[in-house]
BALUM-317466 format. One record per residue (C-alpha): x, y, z. Coordinates in steps of 0.1 Angstrom, whole numbers, padded with zeros to 4 digits, always signed. Example, Ala and Ser with C-alpha at 12.3 -4.5 7.8 and 13.67 -1.06 7.14 Angstrom:
2
+0123-0045+0078
+0137-0011+0071
# end
This chain:
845
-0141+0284-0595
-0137+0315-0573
-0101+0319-0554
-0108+0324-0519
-0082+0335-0490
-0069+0315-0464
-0094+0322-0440
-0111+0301-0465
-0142+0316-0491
-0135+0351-0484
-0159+0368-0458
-0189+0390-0467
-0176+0423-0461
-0175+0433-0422
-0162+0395-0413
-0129+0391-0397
-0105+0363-0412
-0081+0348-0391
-0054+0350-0424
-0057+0388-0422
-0031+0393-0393
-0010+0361-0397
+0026+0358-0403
+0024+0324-0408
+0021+0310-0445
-0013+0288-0449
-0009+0252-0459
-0038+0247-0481
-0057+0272-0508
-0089+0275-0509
-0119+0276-0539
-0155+0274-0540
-0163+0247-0560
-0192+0269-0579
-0201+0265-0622
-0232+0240-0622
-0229+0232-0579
-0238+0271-0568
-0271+0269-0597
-0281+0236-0576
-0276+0246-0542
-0297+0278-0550
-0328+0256-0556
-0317+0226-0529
-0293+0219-0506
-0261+0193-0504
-0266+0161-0481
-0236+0140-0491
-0209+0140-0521
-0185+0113-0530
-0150+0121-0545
-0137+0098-0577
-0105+0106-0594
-0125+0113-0628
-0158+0130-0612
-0176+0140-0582
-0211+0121-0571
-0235+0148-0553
-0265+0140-0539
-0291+0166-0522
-0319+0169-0497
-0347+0163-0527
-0333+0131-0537
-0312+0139-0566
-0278+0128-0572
-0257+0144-0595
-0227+0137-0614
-0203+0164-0619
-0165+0168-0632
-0141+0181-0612
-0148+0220-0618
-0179+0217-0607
-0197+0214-0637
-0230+0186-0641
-0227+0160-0663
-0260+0136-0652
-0287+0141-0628
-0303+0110-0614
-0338+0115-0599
-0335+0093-0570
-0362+0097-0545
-0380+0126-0529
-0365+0127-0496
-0330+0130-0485
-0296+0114-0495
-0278+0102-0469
-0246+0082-0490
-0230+0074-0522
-0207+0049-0527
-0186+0042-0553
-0162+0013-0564
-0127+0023-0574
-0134+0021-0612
-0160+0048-0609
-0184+0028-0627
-0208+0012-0603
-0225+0035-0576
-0247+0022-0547
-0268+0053-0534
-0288+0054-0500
-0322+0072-0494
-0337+0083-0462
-0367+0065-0474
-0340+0036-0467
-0339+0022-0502
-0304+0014-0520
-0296+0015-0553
-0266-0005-0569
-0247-0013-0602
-0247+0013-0630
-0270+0035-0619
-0300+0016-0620
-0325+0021-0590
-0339-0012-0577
-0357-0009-0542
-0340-0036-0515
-0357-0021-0484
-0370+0000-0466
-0345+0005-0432
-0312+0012-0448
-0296+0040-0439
-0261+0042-0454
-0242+0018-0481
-0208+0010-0491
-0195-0014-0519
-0170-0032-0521
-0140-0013-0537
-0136-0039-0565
-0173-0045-0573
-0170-0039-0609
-0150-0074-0605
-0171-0108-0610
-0159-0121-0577
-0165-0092-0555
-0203-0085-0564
-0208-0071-0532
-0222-0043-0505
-0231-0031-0472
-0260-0015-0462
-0267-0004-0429
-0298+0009-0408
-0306-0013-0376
-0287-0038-0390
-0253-0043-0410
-0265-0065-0441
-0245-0082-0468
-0254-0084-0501
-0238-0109-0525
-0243-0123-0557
-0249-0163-0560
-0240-0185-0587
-0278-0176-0603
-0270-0146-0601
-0296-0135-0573
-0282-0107-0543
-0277-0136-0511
-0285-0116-0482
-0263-0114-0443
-0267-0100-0412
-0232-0092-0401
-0243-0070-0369
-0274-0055-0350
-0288-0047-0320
-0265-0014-0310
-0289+0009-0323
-0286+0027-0357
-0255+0024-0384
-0243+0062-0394
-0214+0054-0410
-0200+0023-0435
-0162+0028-0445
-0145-0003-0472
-0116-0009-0477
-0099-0042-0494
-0115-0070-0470
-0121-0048-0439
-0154-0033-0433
-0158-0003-0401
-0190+0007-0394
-0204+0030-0366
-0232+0028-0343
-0250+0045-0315
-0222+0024-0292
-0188+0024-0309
-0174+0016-0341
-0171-0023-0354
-0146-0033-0378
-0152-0068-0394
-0131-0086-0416
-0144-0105-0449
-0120-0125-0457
-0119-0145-0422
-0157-0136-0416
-0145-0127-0381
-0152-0093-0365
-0123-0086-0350
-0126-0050-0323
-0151-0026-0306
-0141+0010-0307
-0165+0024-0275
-0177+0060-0282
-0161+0081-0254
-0185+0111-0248
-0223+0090-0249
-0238+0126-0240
-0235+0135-0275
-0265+0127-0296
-0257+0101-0322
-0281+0119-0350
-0266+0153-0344
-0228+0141-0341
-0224+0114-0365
-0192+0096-0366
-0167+0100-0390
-0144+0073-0403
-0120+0073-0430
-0093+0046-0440
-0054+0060-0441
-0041+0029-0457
-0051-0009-0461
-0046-0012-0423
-0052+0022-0404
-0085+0036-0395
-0090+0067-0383
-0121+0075-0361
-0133+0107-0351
-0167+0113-0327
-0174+0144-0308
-0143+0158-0298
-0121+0126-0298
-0101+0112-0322
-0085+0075-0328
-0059+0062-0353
-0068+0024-0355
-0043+0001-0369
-0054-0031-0379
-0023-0058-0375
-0021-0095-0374
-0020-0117-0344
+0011-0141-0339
-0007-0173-0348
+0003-0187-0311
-0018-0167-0296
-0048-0174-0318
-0070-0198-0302
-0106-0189-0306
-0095-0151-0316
-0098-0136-0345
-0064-0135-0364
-0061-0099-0365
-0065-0073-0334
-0067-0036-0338
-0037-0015-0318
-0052+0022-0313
-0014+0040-0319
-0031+0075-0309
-0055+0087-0290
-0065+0125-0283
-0094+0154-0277
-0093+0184-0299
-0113+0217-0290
-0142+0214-0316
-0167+0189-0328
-0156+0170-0354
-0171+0168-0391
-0148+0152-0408
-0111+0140-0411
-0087+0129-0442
-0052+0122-0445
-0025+0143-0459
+0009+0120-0457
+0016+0113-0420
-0006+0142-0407
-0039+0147-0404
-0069+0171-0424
-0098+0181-0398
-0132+0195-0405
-0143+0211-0371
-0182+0223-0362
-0176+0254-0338
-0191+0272-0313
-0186+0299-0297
-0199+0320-0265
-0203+0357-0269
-0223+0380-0240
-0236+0343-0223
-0248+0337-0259
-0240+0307-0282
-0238+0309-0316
-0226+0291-0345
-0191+0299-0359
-0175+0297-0389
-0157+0259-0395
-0125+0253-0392
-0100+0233-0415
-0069+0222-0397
-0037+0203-0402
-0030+0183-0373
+0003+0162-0367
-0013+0132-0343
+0010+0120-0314
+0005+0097-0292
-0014+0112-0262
-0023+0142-0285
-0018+0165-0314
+0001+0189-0328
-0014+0218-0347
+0001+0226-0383
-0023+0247-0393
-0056+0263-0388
-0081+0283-0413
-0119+0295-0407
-0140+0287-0436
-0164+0314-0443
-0189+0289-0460
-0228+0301-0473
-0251+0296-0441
-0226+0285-0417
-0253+0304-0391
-0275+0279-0395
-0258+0248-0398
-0248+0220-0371
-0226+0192-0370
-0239+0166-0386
-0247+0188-0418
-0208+0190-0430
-0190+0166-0445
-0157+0160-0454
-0140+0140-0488
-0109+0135-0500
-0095+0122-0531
-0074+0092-0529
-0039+0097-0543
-0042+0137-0543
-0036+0165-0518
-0073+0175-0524
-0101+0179-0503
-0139+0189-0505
-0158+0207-0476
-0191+0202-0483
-0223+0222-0461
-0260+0220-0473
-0256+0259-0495
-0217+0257-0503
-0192+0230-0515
-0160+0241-0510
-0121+0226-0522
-0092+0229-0507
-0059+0221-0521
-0022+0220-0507
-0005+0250-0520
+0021+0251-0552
+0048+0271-0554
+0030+0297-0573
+0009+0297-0539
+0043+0299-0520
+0056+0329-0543
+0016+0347-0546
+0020+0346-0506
+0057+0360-0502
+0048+0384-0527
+0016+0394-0508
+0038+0400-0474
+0064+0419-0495
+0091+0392-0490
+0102+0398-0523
+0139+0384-0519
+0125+0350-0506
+0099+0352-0534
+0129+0354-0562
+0148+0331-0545
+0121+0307-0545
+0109+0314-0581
+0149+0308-0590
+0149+0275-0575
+0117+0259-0593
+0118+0281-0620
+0107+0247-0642
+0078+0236-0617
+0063+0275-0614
+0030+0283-0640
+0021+0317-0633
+0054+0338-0626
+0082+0347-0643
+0118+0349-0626
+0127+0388-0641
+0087+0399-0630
+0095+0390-0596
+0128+0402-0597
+0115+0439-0610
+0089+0439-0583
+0114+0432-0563
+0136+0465-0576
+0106+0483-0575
+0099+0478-0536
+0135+0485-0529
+0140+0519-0550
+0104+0528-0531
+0124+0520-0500
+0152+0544-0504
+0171+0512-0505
+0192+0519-0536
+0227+0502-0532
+0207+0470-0530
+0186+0478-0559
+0211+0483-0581
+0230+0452-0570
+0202+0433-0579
+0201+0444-0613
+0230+0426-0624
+0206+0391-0613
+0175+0404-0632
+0182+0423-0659
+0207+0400-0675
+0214+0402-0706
+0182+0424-0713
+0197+0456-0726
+0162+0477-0727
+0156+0467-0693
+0193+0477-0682
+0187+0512-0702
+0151+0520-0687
+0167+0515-0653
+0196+0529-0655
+0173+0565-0666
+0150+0557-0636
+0184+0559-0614
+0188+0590-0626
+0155+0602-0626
+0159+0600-0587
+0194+0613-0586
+0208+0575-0577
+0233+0571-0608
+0258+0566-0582
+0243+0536-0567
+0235+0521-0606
+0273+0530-0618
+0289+0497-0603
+0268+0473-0614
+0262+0481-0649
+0276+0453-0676
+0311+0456-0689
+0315+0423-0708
+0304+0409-0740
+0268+0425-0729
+0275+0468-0733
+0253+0497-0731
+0253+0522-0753
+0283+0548-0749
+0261+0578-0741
+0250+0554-0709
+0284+0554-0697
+0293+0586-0706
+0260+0603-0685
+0273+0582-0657
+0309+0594-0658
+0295+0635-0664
+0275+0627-0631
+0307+0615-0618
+0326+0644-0628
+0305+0668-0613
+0302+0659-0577
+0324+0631-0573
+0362+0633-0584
+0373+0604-0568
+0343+0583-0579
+0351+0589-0618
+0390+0584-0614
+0379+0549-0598
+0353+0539-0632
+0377+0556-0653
+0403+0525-0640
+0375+0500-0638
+0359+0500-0669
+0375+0494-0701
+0380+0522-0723
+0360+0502-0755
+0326+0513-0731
+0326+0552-0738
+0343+0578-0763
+0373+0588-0746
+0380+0619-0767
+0342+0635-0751
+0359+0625-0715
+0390+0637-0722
+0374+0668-0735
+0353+0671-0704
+0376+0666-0682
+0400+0692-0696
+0370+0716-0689
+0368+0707-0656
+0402+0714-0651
+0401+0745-0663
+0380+0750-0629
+0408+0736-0603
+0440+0734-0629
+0458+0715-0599
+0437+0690-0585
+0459+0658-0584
+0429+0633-0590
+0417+0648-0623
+0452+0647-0640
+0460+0615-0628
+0427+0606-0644
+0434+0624-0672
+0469+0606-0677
+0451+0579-0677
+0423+0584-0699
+0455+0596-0724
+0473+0562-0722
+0441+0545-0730
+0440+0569-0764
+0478+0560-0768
+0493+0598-0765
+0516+0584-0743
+0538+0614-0741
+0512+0641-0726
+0504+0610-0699
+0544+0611-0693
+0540+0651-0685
+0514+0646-0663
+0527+0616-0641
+0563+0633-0640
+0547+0666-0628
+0530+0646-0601
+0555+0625-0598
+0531+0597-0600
+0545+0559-0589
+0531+0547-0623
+0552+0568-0642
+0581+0538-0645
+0556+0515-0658
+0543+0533-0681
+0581+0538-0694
+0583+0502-0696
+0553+0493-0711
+0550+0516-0739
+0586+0521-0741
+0591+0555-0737
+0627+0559-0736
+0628+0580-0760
+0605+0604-0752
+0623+0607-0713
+0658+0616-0725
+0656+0650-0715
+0636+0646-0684
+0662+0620-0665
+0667+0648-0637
+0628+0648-0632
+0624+0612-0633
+0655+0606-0605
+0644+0637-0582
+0612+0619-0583
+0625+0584-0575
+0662+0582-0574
+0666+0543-0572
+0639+0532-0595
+0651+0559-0621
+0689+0546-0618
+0680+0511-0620
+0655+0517-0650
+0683+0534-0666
+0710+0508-0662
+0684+0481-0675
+0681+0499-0703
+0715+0514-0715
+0708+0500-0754
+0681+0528-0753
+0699+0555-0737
+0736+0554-0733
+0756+0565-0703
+0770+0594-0726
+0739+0607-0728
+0725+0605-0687
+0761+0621-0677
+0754+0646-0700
+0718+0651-0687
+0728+0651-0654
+0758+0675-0655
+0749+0702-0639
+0736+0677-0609
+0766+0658-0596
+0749+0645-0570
+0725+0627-0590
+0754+0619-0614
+0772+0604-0586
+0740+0579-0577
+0743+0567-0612
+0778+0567-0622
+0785+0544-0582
+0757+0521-0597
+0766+0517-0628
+0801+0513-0615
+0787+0484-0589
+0769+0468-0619
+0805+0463-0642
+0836+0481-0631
+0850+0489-0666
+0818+0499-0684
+0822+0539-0668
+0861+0535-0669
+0867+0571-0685
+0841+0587-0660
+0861+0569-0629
+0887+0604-0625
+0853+0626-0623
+0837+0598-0596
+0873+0604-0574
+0857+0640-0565
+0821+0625-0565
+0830+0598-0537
+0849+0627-0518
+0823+0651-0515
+0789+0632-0515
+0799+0592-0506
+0832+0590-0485
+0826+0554-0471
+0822+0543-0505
+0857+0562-0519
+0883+0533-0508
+0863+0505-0520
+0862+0524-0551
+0900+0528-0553
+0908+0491-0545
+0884+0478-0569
+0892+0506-0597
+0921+0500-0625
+0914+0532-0643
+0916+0564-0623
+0944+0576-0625
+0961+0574-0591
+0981+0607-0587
+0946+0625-0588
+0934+0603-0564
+0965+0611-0537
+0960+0651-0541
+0924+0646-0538
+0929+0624-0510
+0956+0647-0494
+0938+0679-0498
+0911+0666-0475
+0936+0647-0452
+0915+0611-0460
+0942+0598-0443
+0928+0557-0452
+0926+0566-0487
+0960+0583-0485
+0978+0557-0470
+0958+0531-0496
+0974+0552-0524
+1010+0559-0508
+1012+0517-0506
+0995+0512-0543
+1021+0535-0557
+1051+0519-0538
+1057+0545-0514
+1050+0519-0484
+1074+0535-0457
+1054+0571-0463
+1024+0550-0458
+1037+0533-0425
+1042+0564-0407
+1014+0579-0419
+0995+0549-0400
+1017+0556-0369
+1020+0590-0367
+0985+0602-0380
+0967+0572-0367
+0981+0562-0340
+0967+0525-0346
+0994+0500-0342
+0970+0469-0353
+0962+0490-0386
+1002+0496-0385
+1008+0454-0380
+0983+0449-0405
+0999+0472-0429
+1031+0455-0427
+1016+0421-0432
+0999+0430-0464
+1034+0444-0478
+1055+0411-0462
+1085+0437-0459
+1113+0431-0438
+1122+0466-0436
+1084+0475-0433
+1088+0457-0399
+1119+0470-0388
+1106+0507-0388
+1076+0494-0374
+1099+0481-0344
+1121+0514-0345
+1091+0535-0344
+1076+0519-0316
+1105+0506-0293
+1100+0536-0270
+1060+0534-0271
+1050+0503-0245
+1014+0504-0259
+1029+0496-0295
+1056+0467-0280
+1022+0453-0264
+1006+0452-0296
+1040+0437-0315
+1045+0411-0290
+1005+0400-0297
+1012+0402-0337
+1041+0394-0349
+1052+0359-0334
+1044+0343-0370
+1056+0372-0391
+1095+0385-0373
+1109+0365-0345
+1100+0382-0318
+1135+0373-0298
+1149+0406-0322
+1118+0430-0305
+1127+0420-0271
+1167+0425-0273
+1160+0455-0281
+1140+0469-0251
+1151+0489-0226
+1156+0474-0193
+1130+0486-0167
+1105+0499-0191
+1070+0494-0182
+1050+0474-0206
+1011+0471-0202
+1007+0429-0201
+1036+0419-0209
+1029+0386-0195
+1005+0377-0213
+1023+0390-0241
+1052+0365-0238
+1021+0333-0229
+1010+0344-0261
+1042+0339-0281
+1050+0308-0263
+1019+0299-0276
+1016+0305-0309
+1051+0289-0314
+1039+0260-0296
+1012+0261-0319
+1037+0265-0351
+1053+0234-0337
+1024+0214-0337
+1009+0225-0369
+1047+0216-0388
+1045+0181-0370
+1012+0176-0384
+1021+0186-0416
+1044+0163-0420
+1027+0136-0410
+1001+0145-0432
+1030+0147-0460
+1043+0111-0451
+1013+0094-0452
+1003+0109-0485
+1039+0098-0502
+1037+0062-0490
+1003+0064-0501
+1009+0077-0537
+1044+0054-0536
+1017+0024-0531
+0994+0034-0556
+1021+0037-0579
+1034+0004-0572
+1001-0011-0577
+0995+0007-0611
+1031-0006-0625
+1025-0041-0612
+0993-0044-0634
+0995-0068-0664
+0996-0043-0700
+0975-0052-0731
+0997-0064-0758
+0977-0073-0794
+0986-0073-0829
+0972-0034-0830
+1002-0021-0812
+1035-0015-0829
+1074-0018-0823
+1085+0022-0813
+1120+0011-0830
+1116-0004-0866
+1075+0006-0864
+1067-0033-0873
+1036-0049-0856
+1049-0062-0820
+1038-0094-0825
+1047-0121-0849
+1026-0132-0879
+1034-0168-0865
+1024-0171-0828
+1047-0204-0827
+1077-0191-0831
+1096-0179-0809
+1097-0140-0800
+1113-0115-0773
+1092-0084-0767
+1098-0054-0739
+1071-0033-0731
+1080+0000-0704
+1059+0014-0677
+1056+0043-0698
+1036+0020-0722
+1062+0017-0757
+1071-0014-0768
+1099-0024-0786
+1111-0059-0799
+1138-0070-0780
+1165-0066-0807
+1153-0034-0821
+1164-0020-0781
+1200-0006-0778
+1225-0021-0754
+1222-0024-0718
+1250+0005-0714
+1270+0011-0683
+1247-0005-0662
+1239-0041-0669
+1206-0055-0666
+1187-0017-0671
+1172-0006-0705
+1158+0026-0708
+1129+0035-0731
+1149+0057-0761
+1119+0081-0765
+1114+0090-0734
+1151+0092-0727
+1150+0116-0755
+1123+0141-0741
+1143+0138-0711
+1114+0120-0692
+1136+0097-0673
+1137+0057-0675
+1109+0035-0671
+1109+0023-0635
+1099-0008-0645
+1104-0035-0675
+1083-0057-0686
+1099-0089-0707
+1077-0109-0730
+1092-0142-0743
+1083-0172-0756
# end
């Protein structure tokens, strides 16, 4: 077989093919069915071909028939009759054939050539004929005859139909025979005997001879009739057996009805569409000619059709053919269909997804073609995924369209190592290493190193920032670091200050463990990285004499990194470091201070003069939470700077309170600071300098009279101030005391309700826990003579006490009742001097 395009069997050169300028994908492939058939047609030409699922049945114009297989290829030749073929029909088991002459002879069974007239046009057997009970066929010529076989075995003849001129056409199918004449098409059922509609031709101008009818079954119950330029969908369906009467029991509906633009030569279906086989003609300069035919895919509707698709076929002769001389056959069960003409037979099949990929590969649609190779990469024959995929490479590199290219190598190549190699030297062939360096594999599929390492020298040279970003990305196992290293050292030679080599070079040195020449580089960079690199590779050690770089680089991080890690490097040893920086010093010794406040204890006289000069706000917290610097330091620190707060603070702490008071007042000015002062020390004399001092100041009474109603009795501040001074709100002053003693009076009564309620409470609970019964067994023992508190004989009688304070003591072992009759007293807790027992309980019996 010859592949042919989808304008069909490609055009002699100079044709124009419709497929040529389409966008659209073709439904259906095309081959010329050739081997043994193009050796026959040379000599004679094709009239008619029937279509079985294990062979083909040709017949010609000189009376021959022909067997062949499915490639084309013959396997018998029959010598039938001189003239012209006109049908061959076959049952479904392929083995009995019935074969029509235009001498109008037909003959059936086996291949065996008995005469059984002279005016029959066309045959058809019935589909199971090879079966006992269905030894029949149709013939038709004026009339519709039926053959059948009688019990002895003789052919019983019936006229079905006549009259309407000449029968073109016989289509079987189970029990329903169609047939067309020169007025309509007949369809007659077998099984009922009963005709049962009259399809009329639509267009009577056409000549019957010239364009025959063409009928072909879609199912058991759907005929489908095309003549001229109409076409019919038939459906067969039975009649509600109410309605029957003298009709027959079934009725034909015609569910679609339509014109198409060309003459019809034949039609098949394909699922729920529709295969035509148009005869064209065409006008050119007032001229008419014959075209080439067309195959379309139709979609019927209703009122009319919708085209699927459309292909020219450039068949042998088409010149000089008409209507009536193609045909068209389908295979029952397969997407196959055979064009046949008098000089060419040609098959056309519905396209595969080879056909799919061949055509997206053809338009360049390369992604769709690997996408679609991917997804049926079971059901394809003829293509392999990586082959499209490299075509696919290969139109995108001739593009210019690197980035992509290289992205889809990871997809393709796989795990294909010589692949990855050839391509990743065709990158660089085209100076496109770049574009390639991304993708390349880094997991349990590698490279070889010098791979890597040409990508990272390309890199090096015009991209700095490109090789610091793979020399973090890819793992250092993928290249030989010491060649990097090495090259990169040249480089630097070049610009010996560029920040993104020796980062990358720091890098590249942690990967090869010489941790201390990274430490160098990120310090002299001062590189965010350099703390974690401390931490993970603990470098404590090797940073001991670079603590000022590491906190004028990052004061916080170094402290706290430091402090987390005293056990590597002691305190000692950062003070010492940082000597000559007290600044610095200062940051650390305040945390490490913050952290514990005794841990730093014989640095805390240094941090007096630390806080002074570089953290004032911080100095009195420091001196109230301190209990190791030495105080005296403190004051002449304090004092040689005037910190008056911190002054006063140490005046108080050393117990010179009344020097601190007057410093407030005097200094300060503040007379809340002054009141506050005084109620921190909770000194009477504190408060009567405070009231000396201020006595002549009506600002400071104002503030007395709001502060001290709960501390001094105010009554001694106001006999003591001058009649007719002026004080600022001394009304509200005195509301103010009012109120707060008010308030004093209130909060005492409440008290001591609060105080009664809880005694009577307690007094009640007490009650209730002495008034409870007390466990007495043979376990528990006399506290006087130590014998067991109970008697040996239950029934005698016994006398036992037992106190609230839980001893017991028989009766007689207790001393006398003393001065006061009636009370005993437990004698050990008399003893510890614990008191009585409020409460006695007697036992006797």
């Amino acid at each position: 077989m010859h592949t042919m395009c989808r304008g069909g069997v490609r055009p002699p050169p100079g044709s124009t093919d419709c497929e040529e300028e389409s966008e659209e994908e073709p439904k259906l492939k095309y081959e010329r069915l050739s081997n043994g058939v193009t050796e026959i047609l040379q000599k004679d030409a094709a009239s008619c071909m029937t279509v079985h699922d294990k062979f083909l049945a040709l017949g010609t114009h000189f009376g021959k028939v022909f067997l062949l297989d499915v490639q084309g290829n013959v396997t018998q030749k029959f010598e039938i009759s001189s003239v012209k073929i006109n049908q061959v029909s076959l049952d479904e088991s392929g083995e009995n054939v019935g074969i029509c002459s235009e001498d109008g002879k037909v003959r059936p069974r086996r291949y065996r050539h008995p005469s059984l007239g002279c005016d029959r046009k066309v045959v058809a057997l019935h589909p199971q004929f090879s079966k006992s009970n269905y030894k029949q066929f149709v013939t038709g010529g004026s009339k519709l005859l039926l053959y059948e076989r009688n019990w002895l075995n003789r052919w019983k003849t019936s006229v079905l139909h006549e009259g309407e001129g000449t029968i073109s056409n016989i289509q079987w199918r189970t029990n329903l025979i169609a047939w067309a004449n020169n007025v309509g098409v007949k369809i007659y059922d077998i099984s009922t005997k009963q005709r049962i509609t009259n399809v009329l031709r639509d267009d009577v101008s056409l000549r019957p001879d010239m364009y025959p009818c063409s009928l072909c079954w879609k199912d058991n119950q759907t005929l489908i009739v095309g003549w001229g330029k109409s076409i019919k969908m038939c459906a067969v369906k039975e009649r509600n057996p109410t309605e029957l009467r003298d009709l027959p029991s079934r009725y034909v509906e015609i569910v679609s009805a339509f014109e198409t633009e060309f003459f019809i030569s034949g039609l098949a279906p394909l699922a729920d569409q529709l295969v035509t086989l148009y005869f064209v003609k065409e006008n050119e300069e007032e001229e008419e000619f014959r075209a080439r035919p067309r195959l379309d895919i139709i979609q019927p509707l209703a009122e009319s059709c919708e085209e699927i698709s459309s292909d020219a076929l450039s068949v042998r002769n088409f010149t000089d053919n008409e209507c009536r001389d193609y045909r068209l056959e389908h295979a029952e069960g397969e997407s196959l269909f055979y064009i046949i003409s008098p000089k060419d037979i040609v098959v056309a099949k519905e396209r595969d997804q080879d056909d799919h990929i061949d055509w997206l590969l053809d338009k360049k649609k390369y992604e769709e073609a690997l996408m679609a190779a991917e997804i049926s990469f079971k059901n394809i024959k003829r293509h392999d995924v990586q082959k499209i995929g490299m075509a696919y490479i290969n139109h995108l590199v001739e593009k210019g369209d690197y980035d992509t290219a290289a992205r889809k190598c990871q997809k393709v190549l796989g795990k294909n190592m010589e692949l990855w190699e050839n391509e990743v030297y065709r990158f660089k062939t085209i100076g496109q290493l770049k574009a390639i360096s991304q993708y390349l594999p880094r997991g349990d599929l590698r490279l070889r190193p010098a791979i890597y390492e040409m990508i990272l020298h390309e890199f090096l040279k015009t991209d700095y920032e490109g090789f610091a970003t793979l020399i973090r990305e890819w793992p250092g196992e993928l290249y030989n670091n010491m060649a990097v290293v090495q090259a990169v050292g040249d480089q630097l030679k070049k610009d010996p200050t560029h920040r993104t080599l020796l980062t990358t070079l720091a890098e590249l040195y942690t990967y090869d463990q010489r941790y201390d020449r990274a430490l160098e580089i990120y310090l002299r960079l001062r590189h965010k990285d350099v703390y974690q690199l401390i931490h993970k590779h603990n470098l404590f050690a090797s940073i001991e004499d670079k603590i000022v770089l590491l906190m004028d680089f990052d004061k916080e991080k170094a402290v706290d990194m430091l402090l987390d890690n005293e056990d590597k490097i002691s305190t000692d040893r950062v003070v010492e470091e940082l000597r000559d920086r007290p600044e610095l010093l200062h940051v650390y010794l305040h945390k490490l201070f913050k952290r514990d406040h005794h841990k730093g204890q014989r640095y805390h006289e240094r941090q007096i003069g630390l806080y002074a000069e570089y953290d004032r706000p911080n100095l009195l917290p420091f001196l109230r939470d301190s209990t190791h610097c030495p105080l005296e330091k403190a004051l002449e620190i304090c004092q040689e700077r005037n910190f008056v707060e911190e002054t006063v603070f140490l005046l108080s702490r050393m117990g010179n309170c009344r020097r601190a008071l007057q410093m407030i007042m005097e200094e300060l000015g503040d007379v809340d600071k002054a009141i506050d002062f005084a109620k921190e020390q909770d000194d009477s004399e504190l408060w009567e300098d405070l009231i000396s001092y201020s006595i002549d100041k009506p600002p400071f009474i104002t503030g007395l009279l709001n502060n001290i109603g709960t501390h001094v009795d105010p009554i001694l501040l106001i006999h003591r101030i001058k009649e007719g001074m002026e004080i600022p709100n001394l009304r509200d002053s005195l509301v103010k005391i009012l109120q707060d003693y008010n308030l004093q009076i209130l909060l005492r009564e409440g008290c001591k309700k609060i105080l009664v309620a809880d005694s009577l409470s307690l007094l009640q609970k007490m009650h209730r826990t002495q008034m409870r019964g007390v466990r007495v067994d043979d376990e528990n023992i006399c506290e006087a003579c130590h014998g067991t508190i109970l008697p040996s004989d239950m029934a005698q009688p016994f006398s036992v006490v037992v106190f609230n304070c839980r001893h017991m003591f028989h009766k007689e072992c207790l001393p006398s009742s003393g001065t006061i009759p009636a009370v005993q007293f437990c004698n050990i807790c008399s003893a510890k001097k614990r008191g009585p027992g409020s409460g006695i309980l007697d036992m006797k019996k």
